[in-house]
N, C-alpha and C positions, 0 to 999 in steps of 0.2 A: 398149372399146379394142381395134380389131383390131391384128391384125401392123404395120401402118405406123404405129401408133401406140404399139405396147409394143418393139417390135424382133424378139420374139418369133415363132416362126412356130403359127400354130392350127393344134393334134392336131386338131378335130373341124370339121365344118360342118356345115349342113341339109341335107337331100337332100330337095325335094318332090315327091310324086306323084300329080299332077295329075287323076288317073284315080282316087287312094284317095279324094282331100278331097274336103269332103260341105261347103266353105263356110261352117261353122258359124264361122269366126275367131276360137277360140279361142286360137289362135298369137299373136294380133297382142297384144294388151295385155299376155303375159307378156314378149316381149320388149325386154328396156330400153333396147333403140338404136331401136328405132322400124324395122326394117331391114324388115319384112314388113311387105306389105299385101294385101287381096283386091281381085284383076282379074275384070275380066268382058271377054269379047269374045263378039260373035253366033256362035261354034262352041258356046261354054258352055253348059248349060242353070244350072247356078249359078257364082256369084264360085268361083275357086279360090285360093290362099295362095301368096305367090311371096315370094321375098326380091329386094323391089325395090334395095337399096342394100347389093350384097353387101359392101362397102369397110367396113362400121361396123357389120357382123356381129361378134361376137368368140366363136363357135361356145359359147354357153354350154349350149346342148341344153334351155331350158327350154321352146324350140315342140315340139319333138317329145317331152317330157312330157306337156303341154300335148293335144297331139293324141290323142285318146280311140279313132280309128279308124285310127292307125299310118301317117298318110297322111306326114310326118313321120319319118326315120329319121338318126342321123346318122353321116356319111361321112367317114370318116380321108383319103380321098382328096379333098382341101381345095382345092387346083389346079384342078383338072377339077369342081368344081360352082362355084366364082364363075365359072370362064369359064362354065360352061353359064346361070347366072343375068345374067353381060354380054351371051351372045352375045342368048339366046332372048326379051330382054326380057319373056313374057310365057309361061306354060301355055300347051301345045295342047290 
C-alpha cells in the first residue's frame, strides 16, 4: 500500500546505487509489491536492481536489508527518489 493507497505520506524509500549492486537480486523476492526488478542495458557489465514501479513501493526497507553489499540504502527524502526512479527509467 503506497501513499495513494493508505493516504498516508511514506517516511522511507529506496535509494539504489547502481555502481554498489553486484546483480546478485536478492532485493527482488523480498519485496512484496513486486516494485523492483533487475535491468541490464549494453553500458552494464551486470543486471543492476531498479525500482521499476515506484507508485506500489510502500518504503518497507526490506530490499535494503536484503542487500548484503549496502548497494540499497533508504532515504527519508521520498519525493526526489520516485521522481528519480520516473524520470531515469533505468541505472546508468
Amino acid at each position: 500500500m503506497g501513499e495513494e493507497e493508505t493516504g498516508t505520506p511514506q517516511k522511507k524509500f529506496p535509494w539504489f546505487e547502481p555502481f554498489a549492486c553486484e546483480g546478485c537480486g536478492d532485493c527482488i523476492p523480498v519485496c512484496p509489491t513486486g516494485s523492483i526488478e533487475l535491468l541490464d542495458n549494453e553500458n552494464m557489465k551486470v543486471p543492476k536492481a531498479w525500482v521499476t514501479n515506484p507508485d506500489t513501493c510502500i518504503g518497507c526497507g526490506r530490499c535494503a536489508k536484503a542487500c548484503i553489499v549496502g548497494a540499497v540504502q533508504m532515504t527519508t527524502y521520498v519525493d526526489m527518489a520516485k521522481k528519480r526512479y520516473l524520470e531515469e527509467k533505468q541505472p546508468v
